[in-house]
C-alpha positions as CSV (number, residue, x, y, z in Angstrom):
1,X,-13.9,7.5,-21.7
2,X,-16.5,5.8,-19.8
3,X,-19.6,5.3,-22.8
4,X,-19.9,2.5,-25.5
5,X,-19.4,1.9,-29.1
6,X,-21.9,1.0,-31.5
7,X,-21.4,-2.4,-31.7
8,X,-21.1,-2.9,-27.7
9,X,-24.6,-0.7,-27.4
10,X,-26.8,-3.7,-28.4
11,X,-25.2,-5.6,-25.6
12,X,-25.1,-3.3,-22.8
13,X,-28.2,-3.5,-21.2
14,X,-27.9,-7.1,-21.1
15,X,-24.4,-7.1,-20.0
16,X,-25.2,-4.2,-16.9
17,X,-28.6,-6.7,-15.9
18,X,-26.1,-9.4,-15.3
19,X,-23.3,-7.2,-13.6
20,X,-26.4,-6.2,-11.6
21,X,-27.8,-9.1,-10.4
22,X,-24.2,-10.8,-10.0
23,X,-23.2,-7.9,-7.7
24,X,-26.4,-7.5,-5.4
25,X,-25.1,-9.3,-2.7
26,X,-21.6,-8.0,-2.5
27,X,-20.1,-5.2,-1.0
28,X,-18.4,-2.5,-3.7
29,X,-14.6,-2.3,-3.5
30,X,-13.0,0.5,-4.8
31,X,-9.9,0.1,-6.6
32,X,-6.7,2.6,-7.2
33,X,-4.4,2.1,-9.1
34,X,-1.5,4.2,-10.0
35,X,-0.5,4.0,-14.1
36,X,2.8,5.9,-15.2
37,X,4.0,4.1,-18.6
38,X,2.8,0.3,-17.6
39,X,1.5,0.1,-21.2
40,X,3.5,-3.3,-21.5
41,X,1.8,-5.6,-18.4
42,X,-1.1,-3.2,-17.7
43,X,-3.8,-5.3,-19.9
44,X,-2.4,-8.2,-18.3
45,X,-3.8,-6.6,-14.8
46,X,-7.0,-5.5,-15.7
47,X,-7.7,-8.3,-17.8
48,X,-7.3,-9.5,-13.7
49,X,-9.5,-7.3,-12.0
50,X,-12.1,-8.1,-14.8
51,X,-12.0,-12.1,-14.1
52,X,-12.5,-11.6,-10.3
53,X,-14.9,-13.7,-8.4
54,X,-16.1,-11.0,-6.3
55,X,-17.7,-9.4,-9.3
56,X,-18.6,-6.1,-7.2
57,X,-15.8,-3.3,-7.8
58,X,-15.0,-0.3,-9.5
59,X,-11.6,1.3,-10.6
60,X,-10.2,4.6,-9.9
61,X,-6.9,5.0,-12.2
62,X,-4.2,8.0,-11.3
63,X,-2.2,8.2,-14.4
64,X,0.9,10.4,-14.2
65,X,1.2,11.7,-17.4
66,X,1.8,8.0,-19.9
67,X,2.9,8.8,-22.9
68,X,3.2,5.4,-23.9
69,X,-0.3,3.9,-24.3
70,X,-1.6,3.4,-20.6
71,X,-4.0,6.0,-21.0
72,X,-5.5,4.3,-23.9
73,X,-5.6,0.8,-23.0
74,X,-7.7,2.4,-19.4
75,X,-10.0,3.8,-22.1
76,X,-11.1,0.4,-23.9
77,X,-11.1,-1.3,-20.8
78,X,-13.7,1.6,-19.4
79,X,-15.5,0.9,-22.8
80,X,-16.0,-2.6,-22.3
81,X,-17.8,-1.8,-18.5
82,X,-20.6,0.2,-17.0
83,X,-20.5,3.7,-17.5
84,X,-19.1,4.8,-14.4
85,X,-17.1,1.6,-13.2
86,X,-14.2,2.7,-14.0
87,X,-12.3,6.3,-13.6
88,X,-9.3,8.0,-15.1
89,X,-8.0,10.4,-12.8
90,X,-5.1,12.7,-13.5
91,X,-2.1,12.3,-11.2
92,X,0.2,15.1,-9.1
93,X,3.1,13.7,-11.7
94,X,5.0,13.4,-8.3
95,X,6.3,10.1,-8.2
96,X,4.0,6.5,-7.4
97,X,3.6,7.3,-3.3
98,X,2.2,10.5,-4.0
99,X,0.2,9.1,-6.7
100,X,-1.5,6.7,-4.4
101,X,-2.1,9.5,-1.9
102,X,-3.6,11.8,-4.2
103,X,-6.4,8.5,-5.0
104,X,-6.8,8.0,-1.6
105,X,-8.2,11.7,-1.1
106,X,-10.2,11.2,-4.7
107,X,-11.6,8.0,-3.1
108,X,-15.1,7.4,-1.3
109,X,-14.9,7.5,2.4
110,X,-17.5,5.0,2.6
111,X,-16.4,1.7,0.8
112,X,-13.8,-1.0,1.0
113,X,-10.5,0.7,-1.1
114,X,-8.1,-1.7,-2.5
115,X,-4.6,-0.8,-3.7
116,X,-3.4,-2.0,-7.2
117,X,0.0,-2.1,-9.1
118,X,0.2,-1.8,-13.0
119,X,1.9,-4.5,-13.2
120,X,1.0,-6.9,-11.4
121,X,-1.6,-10.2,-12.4
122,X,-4.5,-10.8,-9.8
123,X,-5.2,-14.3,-8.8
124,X,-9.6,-14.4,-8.9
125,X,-10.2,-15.1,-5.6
126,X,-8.3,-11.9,-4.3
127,X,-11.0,-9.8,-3.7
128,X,-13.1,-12.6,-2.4
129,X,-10.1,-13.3,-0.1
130,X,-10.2,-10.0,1.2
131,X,-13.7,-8.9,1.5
132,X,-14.3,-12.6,3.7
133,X,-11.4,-11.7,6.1
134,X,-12.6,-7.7,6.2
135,X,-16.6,-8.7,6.8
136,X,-15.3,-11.0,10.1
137,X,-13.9,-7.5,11.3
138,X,-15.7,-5.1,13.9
139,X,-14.0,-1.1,13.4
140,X,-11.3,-0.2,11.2
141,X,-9.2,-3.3,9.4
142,X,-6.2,-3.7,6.7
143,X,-5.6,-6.6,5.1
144,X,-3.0,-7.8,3.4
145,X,-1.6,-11.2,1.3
146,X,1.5,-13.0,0.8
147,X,2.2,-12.9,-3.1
148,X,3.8,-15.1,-5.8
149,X,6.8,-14.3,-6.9
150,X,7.4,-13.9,-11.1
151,X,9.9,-13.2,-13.4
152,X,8.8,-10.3,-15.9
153,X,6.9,-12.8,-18.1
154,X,5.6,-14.4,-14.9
155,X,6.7,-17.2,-14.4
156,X,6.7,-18.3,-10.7
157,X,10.3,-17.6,-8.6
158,X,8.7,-18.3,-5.0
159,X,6.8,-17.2,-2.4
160,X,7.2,-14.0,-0.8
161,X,7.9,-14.2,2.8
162,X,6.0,-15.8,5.9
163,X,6.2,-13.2,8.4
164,X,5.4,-14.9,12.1
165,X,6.0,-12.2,14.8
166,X,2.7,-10.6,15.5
167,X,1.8,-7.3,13.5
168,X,1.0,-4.1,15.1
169,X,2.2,-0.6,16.0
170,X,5.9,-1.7,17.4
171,X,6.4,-3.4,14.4
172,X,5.1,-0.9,11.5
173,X,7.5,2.1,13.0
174,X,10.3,0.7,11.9
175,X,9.3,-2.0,9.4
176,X,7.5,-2.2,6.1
177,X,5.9,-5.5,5.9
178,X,2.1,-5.0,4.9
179,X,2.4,-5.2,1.4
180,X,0.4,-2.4,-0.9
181,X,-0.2,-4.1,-3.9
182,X,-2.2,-6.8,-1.9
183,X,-3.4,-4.6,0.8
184,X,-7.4,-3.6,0.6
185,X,-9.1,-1.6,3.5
186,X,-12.5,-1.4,5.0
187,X,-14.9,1.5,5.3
188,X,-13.7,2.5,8.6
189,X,-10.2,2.6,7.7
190,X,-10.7,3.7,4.4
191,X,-11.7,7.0,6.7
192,X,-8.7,7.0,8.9
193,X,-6.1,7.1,5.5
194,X,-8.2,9.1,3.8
195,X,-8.3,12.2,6.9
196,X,-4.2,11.2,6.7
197,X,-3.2,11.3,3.3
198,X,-2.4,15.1,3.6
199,X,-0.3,15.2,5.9
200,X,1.5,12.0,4.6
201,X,1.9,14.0,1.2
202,X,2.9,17.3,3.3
203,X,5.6,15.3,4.7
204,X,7.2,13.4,1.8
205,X,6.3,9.7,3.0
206,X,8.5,7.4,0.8
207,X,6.2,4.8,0.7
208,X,2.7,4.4,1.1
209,X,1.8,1.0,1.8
210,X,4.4,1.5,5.3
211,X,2.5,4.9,6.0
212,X,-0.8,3.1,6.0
213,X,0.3,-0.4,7.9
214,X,1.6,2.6,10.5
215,X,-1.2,4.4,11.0
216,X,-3.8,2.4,11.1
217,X,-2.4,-0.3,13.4
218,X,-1.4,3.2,15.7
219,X,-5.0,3.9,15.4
220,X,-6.1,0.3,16.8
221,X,-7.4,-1.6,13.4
222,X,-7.0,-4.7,13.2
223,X,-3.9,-6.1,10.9
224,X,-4.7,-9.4,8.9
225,X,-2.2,-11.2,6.9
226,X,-3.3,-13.9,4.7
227,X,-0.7,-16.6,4.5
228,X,-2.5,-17.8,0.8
229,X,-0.6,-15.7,-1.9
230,X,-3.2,-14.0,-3.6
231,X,-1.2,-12.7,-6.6
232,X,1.4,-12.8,-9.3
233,X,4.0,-10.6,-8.3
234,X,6.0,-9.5,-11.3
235,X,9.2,-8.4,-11.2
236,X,11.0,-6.5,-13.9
237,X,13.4,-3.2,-14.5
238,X,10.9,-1.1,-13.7
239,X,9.4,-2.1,-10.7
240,X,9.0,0.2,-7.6
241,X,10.2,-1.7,-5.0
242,X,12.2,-5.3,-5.7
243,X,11.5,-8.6,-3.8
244,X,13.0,-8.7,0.1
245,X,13.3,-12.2,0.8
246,X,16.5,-13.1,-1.6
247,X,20.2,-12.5,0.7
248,X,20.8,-10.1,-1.7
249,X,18.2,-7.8,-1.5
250,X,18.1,-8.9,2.6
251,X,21.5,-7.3,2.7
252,X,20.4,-4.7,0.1
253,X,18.1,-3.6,2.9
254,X,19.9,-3.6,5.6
255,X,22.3,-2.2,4.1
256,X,20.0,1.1,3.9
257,X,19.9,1.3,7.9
258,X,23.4,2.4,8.0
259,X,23.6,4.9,4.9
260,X,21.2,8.2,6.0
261,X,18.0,7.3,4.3
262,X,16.6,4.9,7.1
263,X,16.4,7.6,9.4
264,X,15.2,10.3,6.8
265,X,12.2,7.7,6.1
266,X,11.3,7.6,10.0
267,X,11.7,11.2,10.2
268,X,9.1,11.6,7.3
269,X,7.0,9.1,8.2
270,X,6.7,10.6,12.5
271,X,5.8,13.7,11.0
272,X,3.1,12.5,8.8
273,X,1.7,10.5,11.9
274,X,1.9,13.4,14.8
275,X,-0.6,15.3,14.1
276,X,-3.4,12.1,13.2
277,X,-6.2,12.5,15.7
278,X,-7.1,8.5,15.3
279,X,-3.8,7.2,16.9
280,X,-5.0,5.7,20.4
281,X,-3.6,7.2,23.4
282,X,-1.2,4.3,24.1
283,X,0.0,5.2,20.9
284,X,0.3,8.3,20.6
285,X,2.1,8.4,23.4
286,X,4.6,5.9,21.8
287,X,5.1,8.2,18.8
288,X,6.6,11.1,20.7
289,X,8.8,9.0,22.8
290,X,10.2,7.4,19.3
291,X,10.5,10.9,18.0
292,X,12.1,11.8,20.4
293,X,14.5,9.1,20.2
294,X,15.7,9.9,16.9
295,X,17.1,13.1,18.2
296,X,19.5,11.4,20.6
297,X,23.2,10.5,20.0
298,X,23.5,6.8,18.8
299,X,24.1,4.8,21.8
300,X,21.3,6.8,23.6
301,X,18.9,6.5,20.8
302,X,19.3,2.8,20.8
303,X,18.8,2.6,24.7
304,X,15.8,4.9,24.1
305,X,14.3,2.5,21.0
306,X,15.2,-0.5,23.1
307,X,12.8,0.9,26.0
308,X,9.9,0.7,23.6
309,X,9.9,-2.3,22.7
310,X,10.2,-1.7,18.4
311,X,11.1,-5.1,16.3
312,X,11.1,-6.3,12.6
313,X,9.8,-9.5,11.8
314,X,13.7,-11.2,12.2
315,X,16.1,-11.4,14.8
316,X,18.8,-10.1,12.6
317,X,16.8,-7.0,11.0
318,X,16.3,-6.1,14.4
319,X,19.7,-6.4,15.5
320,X,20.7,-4.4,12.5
321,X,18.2,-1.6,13.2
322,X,19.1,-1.3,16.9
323,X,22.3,-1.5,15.4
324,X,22.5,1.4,12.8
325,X,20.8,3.3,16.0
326,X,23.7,2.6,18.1
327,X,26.1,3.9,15.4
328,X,24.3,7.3,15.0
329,X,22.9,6.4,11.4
330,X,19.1,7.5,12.6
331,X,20.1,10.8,14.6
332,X,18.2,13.9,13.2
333,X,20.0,16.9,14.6
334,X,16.9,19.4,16.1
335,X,18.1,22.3,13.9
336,X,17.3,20.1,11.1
337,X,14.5,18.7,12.7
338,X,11.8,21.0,10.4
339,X,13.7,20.4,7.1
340,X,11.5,17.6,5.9
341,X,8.1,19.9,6.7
C-alpha cells in the first residue's frame, strides 16, 4: 500500500528531495491513529496531518476490520507519500482503547508518538505546538491541547474547557482530563506507555488517554496543557466519547459516579498501574493506599480518599466523587477483587 502509481513515479524523487530537506531539522513524530468505519470524515483528517507545519511525521493506522472504505482511502493517502511514511496495521478488533494500545506496542520506543482520532480536523500548527512545548522538557513529558468544539460538519460550538487546578498524579486517579486526541508524547514517555500498554490491555482499561495522563504523571513526567485549541473537535453519532463541558453531559458524568461503572473504571485502571516499575516511590506508595480504599465501606472509603488528597478540576466533581464514595458506589468487595484480571 505504501508504493506509487505511474503517473506519481515521475514526481517522486522530486517530491521525497523536498520532504527531505523540509524535514532535516525536525524531530520525527509518529502518529497512531485508530480507523474502524470513519470512511465519512477520515480524508478530512489526513488531508490535516498532510498540511502540517511541522512537516516531519509518519503515520501508523490500526484499522479494526472497515468495511466501509477506510482501508482504502489509508491506501491512496499512503500512495501519495514516501514509501514507508505511512503504515496500515491490523487491529485486535477489540474496541478503540484497545486499539490504541495495541499501536502503542507496534510503535517506536524512540520517537515523539502522537495520538489521532478518525474524525477529527487538525489545525497546522498542532504538531508544531507540541513538539515546541515537548523540546523545552528535560525526562519524560505529555502534552496535551484544549480543542474546538464542532458540529458534525464542523462548524465551531465552543471551546472545550479551561481546566485551572494544577495537573498531576492526585488529579489523574480519579479524573480524565488530558485529552487523547490532542495528546502527543516524548521519547522518554513514549517508553514508559509503551512497557505499560500490556498490562493496561490485561486489565480492560476503558479509556486510554486517562490510563496514559495516570501513569505517566505517577511516574513523574511533566503534564503540559496548552490553553490554544489546537484542533477541530467533531462531534457526531458516532463519536467515542461526547463533549464534557455542556450541563448536560456535566450531569451526564456525574451521574456515572453513582451508577457502578465509576468504580469498575478505577478498579481497572489500579490494576493496570500496580505492577508499572516507573511510578516514583511517592507514588506508588499512593496507589496502594487508593487501592486499598476502594475496598472499604462508603463512609470509610471516602475518609480514606479524603486522606490523600484526590481532586477533579471542580469543586462540585469533587464533591460528587467523594460523594458517590460516601454512598458505597466505588466499593469493590475483596472476593471480587480479581474479577477484572
Amino acid at each position: 500500500m505504501n508504493g506509487t502509481d505511474d503517473h506519481d513515479r515521475d514526481r517522486a524523487p522530486r517530491a521525497q528531495a523536498s520532504e527531505a530537506g523540509a524535514n532535516a531539522d525536525q524531530p520525527e513524530v509518529v502518529i497512531l491513529m485508530a480507523t474502524y468505519q470513519g470512511a465519512r470524515f477520515l480524508q478530512a483528517q489526513l488531508d490535516s496531518i498532510a498540511g502540517q507545519t511541522h512537516a516531519n511525521w509518519s503515520l501508523i493506522a490500526s484499522d479494526d476490520g472497515s468495511s466501509d472504505g477506510s482501508r482504502e482511502i489509508l491506501a491512496r493517502f499512503a500512495a501519495a507519500h514516501d514509501a514507508g511514511r505511512v503504515t496500515l496495521i491490523e487491529g485486535p478488533r477489540a474496541g478503540a482503547t484497545r486499539n490504541f494500545l495495541h499501536l502503542l506496542d507496534a510503535a517506536p520506543g524512540d520517537r515523539i508518538l502522537g495520538f489521532c482520532d478518525q474524525d477529527d480536523v487538525w489545525l497546522p500548527g498542532k504538531l508544531a505546538r507540541a513538539v515546541s512545548a515537548l523540546r523545552a522538557c528535560d525526562g519524560a513529558a505529555h502534552y496535551a491541547a484544549r480543542t474546538v468544539i464542532c458540529d458534525e460538519e464542523l462548524r465551531p460550538v465552543t471551546e472545550s474547557r479551561h481546566f485551572g487546578r494544577p495537573f498531576g498524579f492526585r488529579n489523574a486517579l480519579i479524573q480524565a482530563c488530558m485529552a487523547g486526541n490532542a495528546s502527543v508524547f516524548n521519547a522518554e514517555a513514549a517508553r514508559i506507555l509503551k512497557a505499560g500498554a500490556a498490562a493496561a490491555a490485561q486489565a480492560r482499561i476503558v479509556s486510554h488517554d486517562w490510563w496514559a495522563y495516570q501513569l505517566l504523571s505517577g511516574s513523574g513526567a511533566q503534564i503540559l496543557r496548552d490553553a490554544e485549541p489546537v484542533l477541530l473537535y467533531r462531534q457526531h453519532g458516532r463519536s467515542e466519547m461526547g463533549r464534557n463541558d455542556t450541563a448536560r453531559a456535566m450531569a451526564r458524568r456525574f451521574g456515572m459516579l453513582f451508577a457502578g461503572d465509576f468504580g469498575r473504571w478505577l478498579r481497572a485502571n489500579h490494576l493496570a498501574l500496580s505492577g508499572a516499575e516507573t511510578l516514583t516511590a511517592a507514588n506508588r506508595a499512593l496507589l496502594a493506599e487508593f487501592g486499598e480504599a476502594l475496598f472499604l465501606p462508603g463512609p470509610q472509603a471516602a475518609r480514606a480518599l479524603r486522606r490523600l488528597g484526590l481532586y477533579r478540576h471542580t469543586r462540585p466533581g469533587t464533591l460528587a466523587f467523594y460523594a458517590a464514595a460516601a454512598a458505597g458506589r466505588l466499593r469493590q468487595p475483596r472476593s471480587e477483587a480479581s474479577l477484572t484480571r
